[in-house]
C-alpha positions in Angstrom: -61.7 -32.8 96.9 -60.5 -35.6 94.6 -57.0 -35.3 93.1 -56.9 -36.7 89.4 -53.4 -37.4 87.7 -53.4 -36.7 84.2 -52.2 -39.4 81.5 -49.5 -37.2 81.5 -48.3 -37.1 85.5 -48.9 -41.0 85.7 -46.7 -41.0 82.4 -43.6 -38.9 84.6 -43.8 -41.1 87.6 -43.6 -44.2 85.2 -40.8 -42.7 84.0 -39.2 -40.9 87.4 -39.4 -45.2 88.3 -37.6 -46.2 85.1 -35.1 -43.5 85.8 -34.4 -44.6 89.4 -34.8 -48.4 88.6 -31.6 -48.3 86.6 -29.5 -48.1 89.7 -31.8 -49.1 92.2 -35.3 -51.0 91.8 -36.2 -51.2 95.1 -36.3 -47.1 95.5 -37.6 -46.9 92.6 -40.7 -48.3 93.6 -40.9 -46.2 97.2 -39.9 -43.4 95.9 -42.4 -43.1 93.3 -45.2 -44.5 95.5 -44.2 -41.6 97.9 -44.4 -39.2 95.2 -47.7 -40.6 94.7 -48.8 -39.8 97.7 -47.7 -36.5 97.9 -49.7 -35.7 94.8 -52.7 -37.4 96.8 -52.6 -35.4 99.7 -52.9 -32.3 97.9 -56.7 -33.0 98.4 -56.1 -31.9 101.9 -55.1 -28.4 101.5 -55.2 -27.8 97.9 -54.9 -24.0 97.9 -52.1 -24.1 100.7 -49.3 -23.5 98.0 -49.2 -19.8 96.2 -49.6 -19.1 92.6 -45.9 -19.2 90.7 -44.9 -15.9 89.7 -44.0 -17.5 86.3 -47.1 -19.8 85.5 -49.4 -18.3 88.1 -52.0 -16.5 85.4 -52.1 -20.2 83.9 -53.7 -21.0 88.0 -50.1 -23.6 88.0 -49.4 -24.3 91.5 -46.6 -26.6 92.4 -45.3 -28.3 95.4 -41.6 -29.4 96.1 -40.9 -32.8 96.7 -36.8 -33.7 96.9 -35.5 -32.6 93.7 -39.0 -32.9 91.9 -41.8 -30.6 91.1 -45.6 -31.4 91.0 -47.5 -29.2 89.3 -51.1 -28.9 89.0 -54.2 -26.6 89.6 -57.6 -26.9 90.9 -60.8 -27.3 89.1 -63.1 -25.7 91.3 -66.1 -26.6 89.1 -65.7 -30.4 89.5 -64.0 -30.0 92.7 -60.8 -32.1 92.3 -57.0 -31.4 92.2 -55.8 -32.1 88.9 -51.6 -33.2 88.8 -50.6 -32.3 85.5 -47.0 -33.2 85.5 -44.2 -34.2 87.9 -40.6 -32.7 86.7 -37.3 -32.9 88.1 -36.2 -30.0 88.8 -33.4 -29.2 86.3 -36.1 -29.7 83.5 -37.2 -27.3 81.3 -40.5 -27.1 82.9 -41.9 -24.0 81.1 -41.9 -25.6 78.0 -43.4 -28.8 78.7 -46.0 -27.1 80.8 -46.7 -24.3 78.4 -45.2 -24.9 75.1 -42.9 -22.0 75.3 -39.8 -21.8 73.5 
């Protein structure tokens, strides 16, 4: 399988680096290369991580990664991993995810 980052995950690592580069410029740059990676690697085991109880009927899976959440789902007709968002954690995920209120 492929993984595929959507305009908007490559949009939340610009900005997890932006974040980070503020006090340090040098992690910023591992870190979200290393967070990169992590989305990449979901190639290798893409169904390893359960269903969420809350987003689950969307098909959201997400991995942990430090304090940050990748989240995405597989597309089993093009076969590829599709990363639809990295969050921090304290985020209001739900909403950005799912446009709930």
């Amino acid at each position: 399988m492929i993984v595929h980052l959507t305009a908007e995950a490559e949009s939340d690592l610009e900005q997890i680096g932006d974040y980070i580069a503020q006090d340090n410029p040098k992690r910023a740059l591992s870190f979200v290369l290393e967070l990169r990676d992590k989305c990449l690697s979901l190639a290798d085991a893409p169904y390893g991580l359960p269903l969420g109880p809350r987003y689950g009927h969307y098909g959201i899976r997400h991995w942990v990664y430090g304090n940050y959440l990748i989240f995405y789902h597989v597309d089993v007709e093009n076969d590829r991993v599709v990363v639809v968002h990295v969050l921090h954690g304290a985020r209001d995920f739900a909403k950005l995810l799912f446009d709930e209120d």
